[in-house]
C-alpha positions as CSV (number, residue, x, y, z in Angstrom):
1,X,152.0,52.4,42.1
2,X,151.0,52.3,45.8
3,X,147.2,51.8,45.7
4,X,145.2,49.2,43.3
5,X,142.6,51.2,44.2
6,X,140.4,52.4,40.9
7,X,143.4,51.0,38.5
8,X,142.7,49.2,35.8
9,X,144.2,45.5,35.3
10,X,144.5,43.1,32.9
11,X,145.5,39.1,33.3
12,X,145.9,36.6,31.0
13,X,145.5,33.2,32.6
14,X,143.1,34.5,35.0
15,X,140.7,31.1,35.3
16,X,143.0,29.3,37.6
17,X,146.5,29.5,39.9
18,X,148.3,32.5,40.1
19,X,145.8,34.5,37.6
20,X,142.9,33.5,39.5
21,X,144.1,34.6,43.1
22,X,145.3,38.0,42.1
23,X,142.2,38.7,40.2
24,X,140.8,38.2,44.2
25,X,143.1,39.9,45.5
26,X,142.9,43.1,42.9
27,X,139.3,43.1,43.6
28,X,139.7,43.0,47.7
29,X,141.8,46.3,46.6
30,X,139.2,48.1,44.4
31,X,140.7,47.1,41.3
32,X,138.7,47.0,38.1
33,X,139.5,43.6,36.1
34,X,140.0,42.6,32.7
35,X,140.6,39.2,32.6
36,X,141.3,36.5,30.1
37,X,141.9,32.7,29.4
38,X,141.5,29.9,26.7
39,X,139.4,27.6,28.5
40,X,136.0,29.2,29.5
41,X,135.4,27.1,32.6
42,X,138.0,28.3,34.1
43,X,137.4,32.0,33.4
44,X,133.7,31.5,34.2
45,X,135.0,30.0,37.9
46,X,137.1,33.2,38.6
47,X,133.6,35.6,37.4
48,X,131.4,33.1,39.7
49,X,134.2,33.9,42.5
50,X,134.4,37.6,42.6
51,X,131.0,38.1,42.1
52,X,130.4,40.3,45.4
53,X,133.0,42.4,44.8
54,X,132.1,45.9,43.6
55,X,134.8,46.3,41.0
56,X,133.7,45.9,37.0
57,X,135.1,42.9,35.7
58,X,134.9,41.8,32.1
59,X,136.0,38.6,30.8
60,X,137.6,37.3,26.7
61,X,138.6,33.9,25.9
62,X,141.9,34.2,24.6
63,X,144.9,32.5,23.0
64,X,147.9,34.7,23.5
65,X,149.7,33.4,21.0
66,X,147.6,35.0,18.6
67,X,148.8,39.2,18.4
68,X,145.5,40.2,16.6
69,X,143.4,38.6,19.4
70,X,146.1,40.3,22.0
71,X,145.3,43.3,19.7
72,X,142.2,43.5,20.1
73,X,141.5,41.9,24.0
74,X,144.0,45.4,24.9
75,X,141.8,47.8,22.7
76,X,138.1,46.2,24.0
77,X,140.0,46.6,27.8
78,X,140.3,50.6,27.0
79,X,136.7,50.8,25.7
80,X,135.6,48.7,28.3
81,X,137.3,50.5,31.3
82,X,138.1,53.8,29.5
83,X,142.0,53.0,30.6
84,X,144.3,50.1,31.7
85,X,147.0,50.2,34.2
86,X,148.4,47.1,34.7
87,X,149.0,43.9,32.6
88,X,149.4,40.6,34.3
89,X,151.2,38.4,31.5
90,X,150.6,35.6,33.4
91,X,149.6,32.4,31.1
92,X,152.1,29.4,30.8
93,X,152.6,26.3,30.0
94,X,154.8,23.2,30.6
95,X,156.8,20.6,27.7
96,X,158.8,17.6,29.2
97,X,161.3,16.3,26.6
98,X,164.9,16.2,25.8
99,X,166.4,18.8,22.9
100,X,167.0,15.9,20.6
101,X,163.3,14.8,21.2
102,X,161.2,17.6,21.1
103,X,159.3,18.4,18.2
104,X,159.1,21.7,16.1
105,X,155.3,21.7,17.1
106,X,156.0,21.6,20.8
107,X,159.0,23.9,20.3
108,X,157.1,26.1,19.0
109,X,153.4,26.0,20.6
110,X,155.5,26.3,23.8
111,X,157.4,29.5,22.7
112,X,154.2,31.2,20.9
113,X,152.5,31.1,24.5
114,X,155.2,31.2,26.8
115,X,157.5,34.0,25.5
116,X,155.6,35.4,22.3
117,X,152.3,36.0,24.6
118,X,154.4,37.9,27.1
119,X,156.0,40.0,23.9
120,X,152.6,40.7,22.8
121,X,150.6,41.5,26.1
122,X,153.7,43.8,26.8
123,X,153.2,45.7,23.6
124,X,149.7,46.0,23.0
125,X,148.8,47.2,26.4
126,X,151.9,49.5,26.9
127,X,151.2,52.4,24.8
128,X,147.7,52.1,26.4
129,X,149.2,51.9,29.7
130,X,151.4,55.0,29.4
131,X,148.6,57.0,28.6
132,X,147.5,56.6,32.6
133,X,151.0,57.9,34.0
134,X,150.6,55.1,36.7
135,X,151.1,51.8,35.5
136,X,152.6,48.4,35.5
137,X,153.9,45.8,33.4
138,X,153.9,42.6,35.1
139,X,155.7,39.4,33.3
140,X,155.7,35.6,34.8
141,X,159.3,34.2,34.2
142,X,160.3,31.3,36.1
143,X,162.5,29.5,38.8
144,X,163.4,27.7,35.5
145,X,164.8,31.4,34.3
146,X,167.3,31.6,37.2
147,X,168.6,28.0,36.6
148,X,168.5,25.2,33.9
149,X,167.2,22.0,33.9
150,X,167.5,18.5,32.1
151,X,164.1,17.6,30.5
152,X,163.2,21.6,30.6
153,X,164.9,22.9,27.3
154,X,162.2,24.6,26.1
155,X,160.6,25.9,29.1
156,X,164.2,26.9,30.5
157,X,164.8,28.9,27.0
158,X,161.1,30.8,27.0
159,X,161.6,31.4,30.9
160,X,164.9,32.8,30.2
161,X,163.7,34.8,27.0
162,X,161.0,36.3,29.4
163,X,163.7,37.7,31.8
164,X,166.0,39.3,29.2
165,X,163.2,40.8,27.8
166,X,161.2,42.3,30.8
167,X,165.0,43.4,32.4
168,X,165.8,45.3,29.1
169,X,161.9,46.7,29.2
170,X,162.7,48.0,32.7
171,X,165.5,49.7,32.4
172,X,164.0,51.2,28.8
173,X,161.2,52.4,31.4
174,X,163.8,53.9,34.0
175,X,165.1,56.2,31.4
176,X,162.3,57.6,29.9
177,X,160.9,58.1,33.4
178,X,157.0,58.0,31.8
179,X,155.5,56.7,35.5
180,X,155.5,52.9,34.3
181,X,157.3,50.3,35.4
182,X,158.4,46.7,34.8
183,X,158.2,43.6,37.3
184,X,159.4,39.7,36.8
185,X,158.5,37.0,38.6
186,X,160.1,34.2,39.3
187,X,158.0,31.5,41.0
188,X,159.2,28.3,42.5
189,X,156.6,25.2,43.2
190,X,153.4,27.1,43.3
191,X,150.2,24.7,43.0
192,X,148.4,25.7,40.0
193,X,147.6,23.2,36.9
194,X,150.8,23.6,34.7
195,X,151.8,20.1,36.0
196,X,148.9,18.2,35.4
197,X,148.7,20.2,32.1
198,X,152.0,19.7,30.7
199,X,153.1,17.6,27.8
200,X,155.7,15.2,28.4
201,X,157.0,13.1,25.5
202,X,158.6,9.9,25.3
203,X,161.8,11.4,24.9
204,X,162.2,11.4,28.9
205,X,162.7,7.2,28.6
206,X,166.2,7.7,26.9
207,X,167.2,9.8,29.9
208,X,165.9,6.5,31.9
209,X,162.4,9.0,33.0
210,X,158.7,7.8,32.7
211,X,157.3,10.6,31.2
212,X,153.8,9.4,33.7
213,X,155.9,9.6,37.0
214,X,157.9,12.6,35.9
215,X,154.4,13.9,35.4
216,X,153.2,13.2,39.2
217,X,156.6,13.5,40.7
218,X,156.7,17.3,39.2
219,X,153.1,17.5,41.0
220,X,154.5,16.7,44.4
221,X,157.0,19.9,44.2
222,X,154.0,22.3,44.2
223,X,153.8,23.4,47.4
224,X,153.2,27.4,47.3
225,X,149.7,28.2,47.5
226,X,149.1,30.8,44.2
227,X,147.1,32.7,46.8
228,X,150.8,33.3,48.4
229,X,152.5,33.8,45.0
230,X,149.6,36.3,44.0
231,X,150.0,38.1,47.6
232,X,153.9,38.0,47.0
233,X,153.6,39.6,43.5
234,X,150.8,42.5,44.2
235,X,153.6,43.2,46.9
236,X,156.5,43.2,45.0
237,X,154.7,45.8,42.3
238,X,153.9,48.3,44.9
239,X,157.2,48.0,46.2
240,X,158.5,48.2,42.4
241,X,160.9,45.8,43.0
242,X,163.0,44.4,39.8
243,X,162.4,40.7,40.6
244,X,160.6,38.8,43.0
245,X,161.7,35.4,44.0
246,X,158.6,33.1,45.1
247,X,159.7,30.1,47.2
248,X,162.6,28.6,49.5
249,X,163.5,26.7,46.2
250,X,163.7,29.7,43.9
251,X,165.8,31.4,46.6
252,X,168.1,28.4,47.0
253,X,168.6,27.9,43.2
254,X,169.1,31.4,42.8
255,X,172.1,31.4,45.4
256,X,173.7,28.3,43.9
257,X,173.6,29.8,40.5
258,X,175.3,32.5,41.9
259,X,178.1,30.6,43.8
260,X,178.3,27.9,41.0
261,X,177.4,29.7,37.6
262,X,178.1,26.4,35.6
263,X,179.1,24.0,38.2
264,X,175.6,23.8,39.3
265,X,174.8,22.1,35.8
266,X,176.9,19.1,37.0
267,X,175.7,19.4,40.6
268,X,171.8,19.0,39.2
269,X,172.5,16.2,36.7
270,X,174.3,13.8,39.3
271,X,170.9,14.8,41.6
272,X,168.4,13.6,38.9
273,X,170.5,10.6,37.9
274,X,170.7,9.6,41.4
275,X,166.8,10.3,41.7
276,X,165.7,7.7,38.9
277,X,168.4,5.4,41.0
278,X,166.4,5.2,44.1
279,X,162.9,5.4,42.6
């Protein structure tokens, strides 16, 4: 895909960070816009934003944990826009606890939105997306699915699950050769809300972690503007690069991984336990 240009795109997330800012920047490119959140405000924000562009841009409050409403959010796109070209599985969230701590609920409202939303944005809006000839599949993994992290079990395992699964989609892609192709992302520290809007359990104190700070010291490490992330991503897809790594930190992690494959566990947990020493 080298021009955005009259495609079709849906993105899940889309009423702030990263979803936000590439709804903008599709727009700026002539791209029509399907876009898609649970809170309202939010979504309502992004419409208010791109409302001198001369693109068609409709709008559905959405859980994407929930296939039916997936379902149906990817047929109403089609009868909305008469095709789609591009999904942006884009909506995340953030749990702070230790394996041992974490619930069942917060296992699994973390998975259902994390990795099952990605699962079922990919496969409702494929078969529509193939129709085109000239589409996209765009999923958000995570710096946390290059590397692990204490305290991040269950984003590290949905972040990872999102890799496998859009890798594997790829090269399914590549071998049918139907003129759609598969991206993931992998952003660092970008500034978006999933920080302030992440749940942290008490769990973190037997690790010697506030979950509060942890909380506000997570904050601090979100230094990417999504603007940049967005830019880096719309880029990436019309290059139809494999994987795109957003940030010095995701690029750093990525190389240690790569030198250490399992020493870096060690290397990270002495960092953190000398962290809460100096605090």
């Amino acid at each position: 895909m080298k021009t955005f240009n009259n495609k079709v795109a849906a993105v899940t997330g889309a009423g702030s960070g990263i979803g936000q800012q590439l709804a903008l920047l599709l727009a700026k490119q002539g791209c029509h816009l399907s876009l898609s959140d649970i809170n309202e405000q939010g979504l309502a924000k992004t419409v208010e934003l791109l409302k001198d562009s001369n693109v068609r841009v409709t709008t559905k409050k959405l859980d994407v944990s929930d296939r039916e409403a997936m379902r149906a959010w990817a047929e109403e796109t089609v009868q909305n826009h008469g095709s789609v070209n591009m999904i942006f599985n884009n909506a995340g969230v953030a749990l702070g606890s230790t394996v041992e701590g974490a619930s069942y609920d917060e296992l699994e409202w973390i998975v259902g939105i994390n990795f099952w939303g990605v699962v079922y944005g990919t496969k409702e809006f494929l078969p529509l997306i193939k129709q085109t000839g000239d589409g996209h599949i765009i999923n958000i993994s995570s710096l946390f699915g290059l590397t692990a992290q204490p305290t991040q079990s269950a984003y590290n395992a949905t972040k990872f699950a999102v890799r496998g699964f859009t890798e594997s989609l790829r090269q399914e892609l590549d071998i049918e050769n139907c003129g759609v192709s598969a991206l993931c992302v992998h952003p660092g520290g970008i500034r978006t809300n999933i920080a302030n809007d992440a749940r942290m359990n008490d769990s973190l104190r037997s690790l010697g972690m506030n979950p509060e700070k942890s909380a506000r010291t997570f904050n601090k490490l979100l230094r990417i503007l999504p603007e940049e992330a967005a830019r880096q991503i719309l880029a990436a897809v019309q290059k139809d690069k494999r994987r795109v790594l957003i940030g010095n930190d995701a690029k750093s992690l990525d190389l240690i991984q790569r030198i250490l494959p399992t020493g870096y566990q060690k290397v990270t947990a002495m960092a953190t336990s000398l962290s809460k020493r100096f605090k």
